[in-house]
N, C-alpha and C positions, 0 to 999 in steps of 0.2 A: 278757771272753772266755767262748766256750759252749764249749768246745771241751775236751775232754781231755789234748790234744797239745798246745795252742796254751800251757795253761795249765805245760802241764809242758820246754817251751821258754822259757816266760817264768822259772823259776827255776834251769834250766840259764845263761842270762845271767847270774843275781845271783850263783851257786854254784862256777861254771865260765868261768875266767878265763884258762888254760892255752892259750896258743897253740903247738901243736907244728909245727914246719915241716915236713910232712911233704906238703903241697899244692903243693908247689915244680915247675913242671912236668919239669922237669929231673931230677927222683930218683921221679914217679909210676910208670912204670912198673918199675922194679926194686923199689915199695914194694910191688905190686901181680903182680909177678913169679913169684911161688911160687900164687898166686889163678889169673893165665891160663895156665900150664902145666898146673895140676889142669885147666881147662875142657877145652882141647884132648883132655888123658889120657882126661876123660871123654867123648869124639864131638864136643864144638862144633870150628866151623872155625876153623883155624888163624891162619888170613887175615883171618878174620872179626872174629874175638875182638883180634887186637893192633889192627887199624883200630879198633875198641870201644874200647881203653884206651889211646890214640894221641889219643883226642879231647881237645879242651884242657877239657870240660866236667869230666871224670875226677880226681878230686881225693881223698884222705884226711881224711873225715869226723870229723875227732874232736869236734869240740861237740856232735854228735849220736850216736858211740857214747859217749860219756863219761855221758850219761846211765844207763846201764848198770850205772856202776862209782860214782856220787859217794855218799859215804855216808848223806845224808839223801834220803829221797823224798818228791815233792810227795805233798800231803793236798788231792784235791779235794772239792771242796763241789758234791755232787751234787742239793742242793737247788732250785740254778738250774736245772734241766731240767724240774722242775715248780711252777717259777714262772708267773705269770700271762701273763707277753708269751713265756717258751717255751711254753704251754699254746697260747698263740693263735696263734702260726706252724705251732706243729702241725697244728690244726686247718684252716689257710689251706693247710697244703703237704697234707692230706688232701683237702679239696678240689679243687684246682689238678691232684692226680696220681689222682684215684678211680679211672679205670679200669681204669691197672695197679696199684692199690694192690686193687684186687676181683678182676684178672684173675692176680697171683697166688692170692692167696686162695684165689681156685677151684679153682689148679691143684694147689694142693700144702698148702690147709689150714692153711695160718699166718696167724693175724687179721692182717686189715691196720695195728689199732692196737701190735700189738708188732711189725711191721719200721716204722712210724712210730718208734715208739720208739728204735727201736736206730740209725733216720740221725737224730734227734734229739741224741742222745748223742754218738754218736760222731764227727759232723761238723757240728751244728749245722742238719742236711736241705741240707749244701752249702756250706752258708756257709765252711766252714773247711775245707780239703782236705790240709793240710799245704806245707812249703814248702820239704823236701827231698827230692835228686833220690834215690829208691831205692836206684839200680844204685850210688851213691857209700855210703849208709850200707849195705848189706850187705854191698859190697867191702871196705869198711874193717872190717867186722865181721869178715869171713871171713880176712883178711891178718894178724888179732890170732893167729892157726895160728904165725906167725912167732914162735921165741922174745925173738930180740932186739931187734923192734916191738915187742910185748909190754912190755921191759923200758923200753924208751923212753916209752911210752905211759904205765906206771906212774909215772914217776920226774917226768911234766909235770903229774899229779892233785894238787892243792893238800892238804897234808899233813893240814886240817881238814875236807877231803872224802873222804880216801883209808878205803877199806875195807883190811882186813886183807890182806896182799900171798896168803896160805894162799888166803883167798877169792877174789881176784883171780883168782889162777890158774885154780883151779878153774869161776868162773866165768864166764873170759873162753876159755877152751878148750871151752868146753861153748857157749858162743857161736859161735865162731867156724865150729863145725862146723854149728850150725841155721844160720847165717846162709849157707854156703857152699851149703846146700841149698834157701832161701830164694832165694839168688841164681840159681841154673840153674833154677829153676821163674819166676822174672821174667824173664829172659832165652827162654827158650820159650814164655812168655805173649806175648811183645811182640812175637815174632816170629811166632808163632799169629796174631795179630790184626792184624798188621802195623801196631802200634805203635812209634814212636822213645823207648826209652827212657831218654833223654834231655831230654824232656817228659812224663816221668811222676813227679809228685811225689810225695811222701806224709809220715807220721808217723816220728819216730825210730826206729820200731821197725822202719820198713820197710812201713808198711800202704800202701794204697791205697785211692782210688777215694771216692765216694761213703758205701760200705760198709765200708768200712777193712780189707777184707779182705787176708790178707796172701798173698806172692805163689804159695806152694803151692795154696790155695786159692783162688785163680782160675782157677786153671790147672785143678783138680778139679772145683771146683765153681758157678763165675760160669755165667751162664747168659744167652741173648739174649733181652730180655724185647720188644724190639720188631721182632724177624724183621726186623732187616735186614742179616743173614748177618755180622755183628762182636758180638765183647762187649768193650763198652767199660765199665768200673765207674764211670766218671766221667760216663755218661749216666744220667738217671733210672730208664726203664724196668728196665736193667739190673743196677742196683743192687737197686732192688726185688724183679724175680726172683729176684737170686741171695741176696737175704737170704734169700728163702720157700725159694728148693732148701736153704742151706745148714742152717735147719734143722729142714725135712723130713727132709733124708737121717740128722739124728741122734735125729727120733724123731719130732719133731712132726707132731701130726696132729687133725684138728676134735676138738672137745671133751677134748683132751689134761689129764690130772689137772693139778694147781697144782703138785705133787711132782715129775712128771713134765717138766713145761715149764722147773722152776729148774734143773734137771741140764741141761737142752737150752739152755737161756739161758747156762748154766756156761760152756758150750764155744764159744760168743761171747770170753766176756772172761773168766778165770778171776777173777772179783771180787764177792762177794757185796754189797757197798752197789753194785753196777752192775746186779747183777739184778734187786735191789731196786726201784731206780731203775728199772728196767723196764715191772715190774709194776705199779707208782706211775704211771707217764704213760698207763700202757693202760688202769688203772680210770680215770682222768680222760678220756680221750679216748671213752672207750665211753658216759660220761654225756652228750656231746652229740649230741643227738638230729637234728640234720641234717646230718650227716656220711653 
């Protein structure tokens, strides 16, 4: 596995064994009840939104917000990314995609070997896109608002996984409110683009796309990198532009210090062996001389 999600689902399986029944179609939308009444409050359609959580697709995610809450977290080994066969996909998908990988560049100043880098990382440049439906893991994020889901959700985490109940709370209500915010910016993305999302998958965390960006920020700041009046993150061109706009807009610019770039890198993925790792595949990719 290349993948960062992929890898931190594989030990959500070993870790996370809890089946809460909460996917039951019959109790989804009252689980999900206090979630659609906030939409509406806040201007979605009323009509709109329960045909949304009416769909049989609609479901209470917990293997994938339970990652959130399990007491250990995976440790990736970010060494695979500048291994020799990901060195050399790199190199084939900088080939394969030059144009817009120069025609961002151009427009907004961000080497094309560091947004190589970062769909290296974070999705493998594709290969690995995630394999849950968003609008499920943020609903279920956002429904954790409930006190007595809440206490349900706690009481199904395996006792050798469980964090601190003190923690939890605090935690999972500080969740619940990014997630609910997450949620109405993917929900206006999909409808912006006229996306079904219900075929948009992503990472546990709720990412998306090619770029794994998460859904406020596509909403901000995804960009159409091949004019053809959609942003889709799951198309190439677009992924690429909207790495270069996103981080452009928080600083990046041609010959930008090494200081400078790791702060701007930061707000990718708050993870220093990830910027690290960044850095690491751009000095290697800028050593091959026919790219």
């Amino acid at each position: 596995m290349k993948s960062i999600f992929l890898y931190l689902c594989l030990i959500l399986t070993l870790t996370f064994q809890a089946n809460i029944a909460f996917s039951n179609k019959n109790n989804t939308n009252h689980i999900f009840s206090g979630v659609t009444k906030q939409l509406v409050k806040d201007g979605f359609n009323k009509e709109k939104i329960d045909k949304l959580y009416s769909n049989q697709n609609i479901l209470f995610d917990s293997k994938s917000v339970s990652l959130f809450f399990v007491h250990s977290e995976a440790s990736l080994d970010y060494d695979q990314f500048v291994s020799k066969t990901a060195l050399k996909n790199a190199i084939i998908y900088m080939n394969k995609h030059k144009n817009n990988l120069k025609g961002a560049e151009k427009k907004y100043g961000v080497d094309k070997t560091i947004i190589t880098a970062i769909l290296l990382v974070e999705t493998s440049l594709g290969a690995y896109l995630g394999n849950r439906l968003v609008i499920n893991t943020l609903s279920t994020m956002a429904a954790l608002k409930d006190n007595r889901l809440r206490e349900q959700f706690y009481k199904k985490i395996p006792d050798s996984k469980k964090i601190s109940r003190a923690k939890f709370e605090k935690k999972s209500q500080y969740r619940a409110k990014w997630a609910y915010i997450e949620l109405k910016a993917l929900l206006k993305y999909s409808a912006r683009e006229k996306l079904d999302p219900f075929k948009i998958n992503g990472s546990y965390a709720g990412a998306l796309g090619l770029s794994q960006f998460l859904p406020s920020n596509a909403l901000r700041l995804a960009t159409d990198g091949d004019n053809d009046g959609s942003i889709n993150l799951f198309q190439h061109p677009d992924a690429i532009y909207s790495i270069a706009n996103f981080l452009n807009h928080y600083g990046w610019e041609p010959s930008i210090s090494k200081q400078k770039a790791y702060k701007v890198l930061y707000k990718y993925n708050h993870s220093k062996p990830y910027v690290n790792t960044l850095f690491k595949i751009s000095d290697q990719l800028k050593g091959v001389s026919y790219i």
